[in-house]
C-alpha positions as CSV (number, residue, x, y, z in Angstrom):
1,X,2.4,37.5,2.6
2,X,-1.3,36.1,2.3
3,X,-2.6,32.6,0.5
4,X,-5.7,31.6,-0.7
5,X,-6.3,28.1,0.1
6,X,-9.0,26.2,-2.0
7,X,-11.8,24.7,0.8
8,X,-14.4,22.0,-0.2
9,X,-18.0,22.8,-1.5
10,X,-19.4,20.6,0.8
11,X,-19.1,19.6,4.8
12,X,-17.2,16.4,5.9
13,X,-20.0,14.2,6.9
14,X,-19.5,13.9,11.1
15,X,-17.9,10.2,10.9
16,X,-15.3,11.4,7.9
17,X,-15.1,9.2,4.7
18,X,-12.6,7.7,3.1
19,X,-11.9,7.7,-0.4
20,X,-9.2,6.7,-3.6
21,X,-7.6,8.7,-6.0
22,X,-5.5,6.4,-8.7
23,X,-2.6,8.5,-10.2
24,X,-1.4,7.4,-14.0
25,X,1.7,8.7,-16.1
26,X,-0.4,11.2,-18.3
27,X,-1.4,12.0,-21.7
28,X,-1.5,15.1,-24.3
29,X,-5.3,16.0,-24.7
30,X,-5.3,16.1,-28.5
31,X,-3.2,15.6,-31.7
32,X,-2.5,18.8,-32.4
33,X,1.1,20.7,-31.8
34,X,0.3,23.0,-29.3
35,X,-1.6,20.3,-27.0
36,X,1.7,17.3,-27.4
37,X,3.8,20.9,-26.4
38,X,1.9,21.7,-23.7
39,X,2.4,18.1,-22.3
40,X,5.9,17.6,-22.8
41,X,6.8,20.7,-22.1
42,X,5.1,19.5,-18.2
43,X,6.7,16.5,-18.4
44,X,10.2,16.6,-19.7
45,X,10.2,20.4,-17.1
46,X,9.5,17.6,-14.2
47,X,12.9,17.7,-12.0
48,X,12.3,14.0,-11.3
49,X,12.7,13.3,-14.7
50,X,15.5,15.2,-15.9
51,X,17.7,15.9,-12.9
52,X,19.7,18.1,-15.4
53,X,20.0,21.8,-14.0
54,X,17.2,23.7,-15.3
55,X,19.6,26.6,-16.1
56,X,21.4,24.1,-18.8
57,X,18.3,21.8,-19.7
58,X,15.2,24.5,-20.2
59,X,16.7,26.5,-23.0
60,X,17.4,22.9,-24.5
61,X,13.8,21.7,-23.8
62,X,12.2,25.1,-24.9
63,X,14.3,24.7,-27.9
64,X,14.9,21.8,-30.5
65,X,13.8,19.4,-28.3
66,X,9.6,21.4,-28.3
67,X,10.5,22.6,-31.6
68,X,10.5,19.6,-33.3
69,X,9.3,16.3,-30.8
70,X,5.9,17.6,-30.8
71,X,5.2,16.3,-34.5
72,X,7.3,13.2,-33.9
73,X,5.0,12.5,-30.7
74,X,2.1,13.9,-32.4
75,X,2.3,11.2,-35.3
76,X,2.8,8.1,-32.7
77,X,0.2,9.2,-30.5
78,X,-2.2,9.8,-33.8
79,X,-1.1,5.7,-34.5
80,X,-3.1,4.6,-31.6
81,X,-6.0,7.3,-30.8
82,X,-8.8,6.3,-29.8
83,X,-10.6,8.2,-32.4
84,X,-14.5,7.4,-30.9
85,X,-13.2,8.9,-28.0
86,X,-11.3,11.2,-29.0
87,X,-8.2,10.6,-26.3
88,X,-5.5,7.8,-26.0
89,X,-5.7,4.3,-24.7
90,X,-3.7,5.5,-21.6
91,X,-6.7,7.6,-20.1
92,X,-9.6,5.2,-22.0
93,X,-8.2,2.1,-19.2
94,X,-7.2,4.4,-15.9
95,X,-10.8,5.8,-16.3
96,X,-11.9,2.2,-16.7
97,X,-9.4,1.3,-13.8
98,X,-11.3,3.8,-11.7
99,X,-14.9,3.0,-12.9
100,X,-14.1,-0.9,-11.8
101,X,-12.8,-0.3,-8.3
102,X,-15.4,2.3,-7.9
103,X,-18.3,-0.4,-8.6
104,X,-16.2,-2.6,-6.0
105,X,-16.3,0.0,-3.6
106,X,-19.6,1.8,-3.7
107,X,-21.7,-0.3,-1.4
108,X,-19.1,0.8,1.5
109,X,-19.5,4.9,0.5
110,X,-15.9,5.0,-0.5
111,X,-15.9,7.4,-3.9
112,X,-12.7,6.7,-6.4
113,X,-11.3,9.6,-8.5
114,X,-8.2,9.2,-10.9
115,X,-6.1,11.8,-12.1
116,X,-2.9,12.2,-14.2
117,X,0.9,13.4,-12.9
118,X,0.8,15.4,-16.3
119,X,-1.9,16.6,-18.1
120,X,-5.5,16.4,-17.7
121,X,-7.4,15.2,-15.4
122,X,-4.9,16.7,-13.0
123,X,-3.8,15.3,-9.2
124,X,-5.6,18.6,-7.7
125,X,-8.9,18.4,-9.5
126,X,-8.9,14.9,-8.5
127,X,-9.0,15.3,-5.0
128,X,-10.9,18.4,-4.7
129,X,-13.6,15.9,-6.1
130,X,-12.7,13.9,-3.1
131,X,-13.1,16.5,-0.9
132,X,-16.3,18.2,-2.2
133,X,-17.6,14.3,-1.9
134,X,-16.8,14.6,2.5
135,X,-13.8,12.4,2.1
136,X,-11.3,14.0,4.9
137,X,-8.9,10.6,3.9
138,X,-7.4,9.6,0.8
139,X,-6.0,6.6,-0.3
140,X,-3.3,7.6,-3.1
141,X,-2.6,4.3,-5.4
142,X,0.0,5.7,-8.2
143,X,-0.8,3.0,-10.8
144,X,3.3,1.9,-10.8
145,X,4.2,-1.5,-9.8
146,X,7.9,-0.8,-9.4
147,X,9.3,2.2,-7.3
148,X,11.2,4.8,-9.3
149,X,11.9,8.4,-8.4
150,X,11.1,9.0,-11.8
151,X,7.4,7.7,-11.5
152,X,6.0,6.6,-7.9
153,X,8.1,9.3,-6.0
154,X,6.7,12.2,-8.4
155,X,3.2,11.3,-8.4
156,X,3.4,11.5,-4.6
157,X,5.0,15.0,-5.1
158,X,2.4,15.9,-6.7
159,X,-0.2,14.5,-4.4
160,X,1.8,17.0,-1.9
161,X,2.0,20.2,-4.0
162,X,-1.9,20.0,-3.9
163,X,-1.9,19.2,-0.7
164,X,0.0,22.8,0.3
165,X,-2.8,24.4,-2.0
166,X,-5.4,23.1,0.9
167,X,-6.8,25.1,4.0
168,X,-8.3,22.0,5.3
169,X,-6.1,18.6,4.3
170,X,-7.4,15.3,4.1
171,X,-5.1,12.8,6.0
172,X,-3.3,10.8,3.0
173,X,-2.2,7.5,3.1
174,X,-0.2,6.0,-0.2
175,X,0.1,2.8,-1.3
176,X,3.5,1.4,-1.4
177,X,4.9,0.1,-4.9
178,X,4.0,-3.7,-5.7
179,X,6.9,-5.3,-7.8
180,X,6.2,-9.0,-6.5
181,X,2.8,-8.7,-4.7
182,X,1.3,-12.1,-5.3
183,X,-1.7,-10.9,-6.5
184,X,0.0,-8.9,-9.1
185,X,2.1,-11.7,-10.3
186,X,-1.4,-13.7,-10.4
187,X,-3.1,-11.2,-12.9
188,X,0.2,-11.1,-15.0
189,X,0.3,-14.3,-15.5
190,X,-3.0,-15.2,-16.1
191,X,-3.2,-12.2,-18.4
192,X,0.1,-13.7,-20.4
193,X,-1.4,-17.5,-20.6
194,X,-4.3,-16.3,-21.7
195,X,-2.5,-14.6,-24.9
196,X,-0.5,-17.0,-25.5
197,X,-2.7,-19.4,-25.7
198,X,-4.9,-17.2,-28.2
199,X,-1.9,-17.0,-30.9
200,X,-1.7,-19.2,-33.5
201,X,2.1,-19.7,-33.0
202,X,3.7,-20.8,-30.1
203,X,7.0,-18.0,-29.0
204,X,10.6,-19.3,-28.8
205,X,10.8,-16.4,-26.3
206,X,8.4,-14.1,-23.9
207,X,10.8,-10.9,-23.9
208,X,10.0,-8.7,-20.2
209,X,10.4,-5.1,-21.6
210,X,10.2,-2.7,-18.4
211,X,10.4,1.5,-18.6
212,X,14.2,1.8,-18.3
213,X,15.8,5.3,-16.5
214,X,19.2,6.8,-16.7
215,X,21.7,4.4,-14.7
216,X,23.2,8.0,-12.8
217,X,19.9,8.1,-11.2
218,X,20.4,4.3,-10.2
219,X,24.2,4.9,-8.5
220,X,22.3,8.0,-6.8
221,X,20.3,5.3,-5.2
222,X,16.8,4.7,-7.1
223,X,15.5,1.2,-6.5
224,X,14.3,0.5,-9.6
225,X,16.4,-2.2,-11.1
226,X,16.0,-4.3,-8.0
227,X,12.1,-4.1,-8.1
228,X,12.0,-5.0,-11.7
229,X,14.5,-8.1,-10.9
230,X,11.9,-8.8,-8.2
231,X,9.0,-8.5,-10.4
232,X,10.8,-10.9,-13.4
233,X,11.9,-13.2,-10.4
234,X,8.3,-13.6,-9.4
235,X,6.8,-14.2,-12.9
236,X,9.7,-16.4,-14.0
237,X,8.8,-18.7,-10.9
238,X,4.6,-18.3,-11.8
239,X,5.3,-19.4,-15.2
240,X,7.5,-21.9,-14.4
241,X,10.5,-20.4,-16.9
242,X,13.8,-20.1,-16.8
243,X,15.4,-16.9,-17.1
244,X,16.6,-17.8,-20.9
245,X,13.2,-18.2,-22.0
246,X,12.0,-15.3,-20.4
247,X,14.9,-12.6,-20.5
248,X,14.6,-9.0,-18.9
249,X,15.3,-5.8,-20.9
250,X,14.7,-2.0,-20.4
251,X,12.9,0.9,-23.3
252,X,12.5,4.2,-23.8
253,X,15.9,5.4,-23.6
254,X,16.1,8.9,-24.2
255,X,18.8,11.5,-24.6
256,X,22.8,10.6,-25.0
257,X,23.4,9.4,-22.0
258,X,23.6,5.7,-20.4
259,X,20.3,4.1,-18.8
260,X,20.5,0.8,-17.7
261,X,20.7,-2.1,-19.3
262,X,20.3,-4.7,-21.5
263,X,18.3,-2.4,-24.0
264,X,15.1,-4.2,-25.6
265,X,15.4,-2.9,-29.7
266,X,19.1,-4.2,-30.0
267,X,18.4,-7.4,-27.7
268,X,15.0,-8.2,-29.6
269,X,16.9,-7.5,-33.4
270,X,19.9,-9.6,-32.4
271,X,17.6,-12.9,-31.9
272,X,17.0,-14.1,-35.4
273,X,20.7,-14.2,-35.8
274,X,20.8,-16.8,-32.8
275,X,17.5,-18.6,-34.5
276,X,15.3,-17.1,-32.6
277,X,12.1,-15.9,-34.9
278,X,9.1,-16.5,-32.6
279,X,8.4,-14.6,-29.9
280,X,6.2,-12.0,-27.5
281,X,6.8,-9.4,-26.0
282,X,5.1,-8.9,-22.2
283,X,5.5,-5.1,-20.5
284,X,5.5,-6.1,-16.5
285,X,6.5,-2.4,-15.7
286,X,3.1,-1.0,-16.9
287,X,-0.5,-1.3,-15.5
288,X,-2.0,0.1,-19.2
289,X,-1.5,-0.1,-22.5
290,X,0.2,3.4,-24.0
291,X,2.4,4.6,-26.4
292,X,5.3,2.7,-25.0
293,X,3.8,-0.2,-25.1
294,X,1.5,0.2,-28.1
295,X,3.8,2.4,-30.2
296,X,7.1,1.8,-29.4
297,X,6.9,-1.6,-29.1
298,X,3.9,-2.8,-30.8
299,X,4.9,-1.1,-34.0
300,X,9.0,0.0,-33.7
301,X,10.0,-3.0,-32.0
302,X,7.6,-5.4,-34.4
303,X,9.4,-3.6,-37.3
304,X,13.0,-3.9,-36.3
305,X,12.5,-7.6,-35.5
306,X,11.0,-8.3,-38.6
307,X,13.6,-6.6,-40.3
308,X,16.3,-8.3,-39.1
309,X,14.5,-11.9,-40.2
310,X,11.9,-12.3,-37.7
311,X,9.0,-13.9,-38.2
312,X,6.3,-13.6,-35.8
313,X,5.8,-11.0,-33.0
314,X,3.2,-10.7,-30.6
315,X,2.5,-8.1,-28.0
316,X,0.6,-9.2,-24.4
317,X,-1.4,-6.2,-23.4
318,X,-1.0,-4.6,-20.3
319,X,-3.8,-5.7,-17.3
320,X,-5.8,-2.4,-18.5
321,X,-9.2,-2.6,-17.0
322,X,-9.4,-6.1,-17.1
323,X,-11.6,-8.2,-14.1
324,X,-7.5,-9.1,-12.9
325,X,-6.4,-5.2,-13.0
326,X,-9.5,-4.2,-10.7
327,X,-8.9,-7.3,-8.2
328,X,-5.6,-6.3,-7.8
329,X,-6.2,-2.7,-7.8
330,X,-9.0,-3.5,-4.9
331,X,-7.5,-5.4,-3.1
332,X,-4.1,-3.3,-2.7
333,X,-6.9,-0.5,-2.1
334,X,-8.2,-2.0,0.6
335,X,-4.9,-3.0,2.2
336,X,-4.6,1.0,2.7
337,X,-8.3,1.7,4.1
338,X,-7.7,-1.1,6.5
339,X,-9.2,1.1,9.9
340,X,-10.7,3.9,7.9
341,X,-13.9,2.4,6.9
């Protein structure tokens, strides 16, 4: 049995170079059916994601599920395209991400590429641009703040499958999740002061929304719960609230079966019955604005707390590209090239 390996354009200078490849969740590359196919169909097939056996889940997946989400998707993605630039706010701020902590970086020679777990830009096309740039070490940042099997572990994977596709391999190094890193507490909570004091209301509550996951995958052992306890423990304490004022909840359930809880739509409509009718919502477990945060709770999570007598919502964006964002994402960077530059 023979390979072929891909090998860099160009030589590896004769002192090495080190370089940084961000990893983000992904993103369809257009509106249309076949493209929002195309990425689920990558996405929802990912074994990290749904541990269900392929035999049973595929012929589900290739199904009703591709037969019909793609328009529902389609539609929530076409809600917050960036129609200049013709893609979504997810890739517009991990580009900007990238384009930051390159500018930090450049005087020292150390090139930054970002690529997506699903979808385009992909993982391997990220680092051959590494490679063809001399870099024989990588730095591997997935843009996750809390561990989960379902996000940090895969975008490693994927990091590795490219890796196997390599006749000469860069050494890798990546950098560990970040739930209660100081310096990401910092930027969140500068980032939320500086909404809240932009609104013209003041919140009776700031509502923590995090990415929930199937709590199966939790009793199996992922660690995600106890990172995002860490992360609201950590914020709670920077912001001086107490865990009333500043409650934790979990989105994006999907499918029948239990994820963990308390789940953010029925915790967020049952507050106007206790008085509650002011607040904001803040999304800790993301480093960019998306259609989680954007769609699902900008506009389905505004609308069912409205509808059960709300009266004013507000939505802190994520750190995006902000100054914060690239400090952090710099100096987490340059925890990892410690002895390579």
């Amino acid at each position: 049995m023979s390979f072929l390996y891909r090998t860099p354009s160009q030589p590896v200078p004769e002192q090495g170079r080190a370089g940084v490849l961000l990893v983000n969740l992904g993103t369809p590359d257009a509106l249309g059916y076949r493209a929002v196919r195309r990425y689920l169909l990558e996405f929802l097939s990912d074994r990290r994601v749904i541990e269900a056996s392929p035999f049973i889940w595929q012929p589900i997946l290739r199904g009703i599920v591709l037969a019909t989400r793609p328009f529902t998707s389609g539609a929530n993605y076409a809600r917050i395209w960036d129609r200049t630039r013709d893609e979504s706010p997810l890739r517009t701020h991990t580009r900007g991400q990238a384009e930051g902590l390159a500018a930090r970086l450049k005087d020292e020679g150390v090139p930054v590429e970002w690529g997506m777990r699903y979808g385009n830009p992909s993982v391997a096309a990220a680092m051959d641009r590494l490679m063809d740039a001399g870099c024989d070490r990588i730095v591997v940042l997935p843009l996750y703040p809390q561990y989960s099997a379902t996000t940090t572990a895969t975008a490693n994977d994927q990091v590795f499958r490219a890796l196997m596709e390599l006749r000469r391999q860069p050494a890798i190094r990546t950098v560990p999740p970040f739930p209660d890193d100081a310096r990401y507490i910092d930027a969140l909570s500068k980032s939320i002061r500086t909404s809240l004091s932009a609104l013209p209301f003041r919140p009776q509550r700031l509502v923590a929304s995090f990415h929930g996951i199937p709590k199966a995958y939790v009793e199996k052992g992922d660690s995600y719960p106890q990172d995002c306890e860490r992360t609201i423990t950590a914020l709670r304490q920077s912001l001086d609230l107490r865990e009333e004022q500043m409650p934790l909840t979990y989105q994006s359930r999907f499918g029948p079966t239990e994820w963990i809880q308390p789940y953010t739509a029925p915790f967020v409509a049952g507050l106007p019955a206790e008085g509650i009718t002011r607040i904001a919502v803040v999304m800790p477990g993301f480093m960019t604005d998306c259609i989680e945060t954007l769609d699902e709770i900008g506009r389905e999570l505004r609308e069912e707390f409205m509808h059960a007598g709300g009266e004013e919502f507000a939505l802190v964006p994520c750190l995006n590209a902000s100054p914060e964002a690239i400090d952090l994402i710099e100096a987490l960077s340059r925890d990892s090239l410690a002895g390579w530059l």
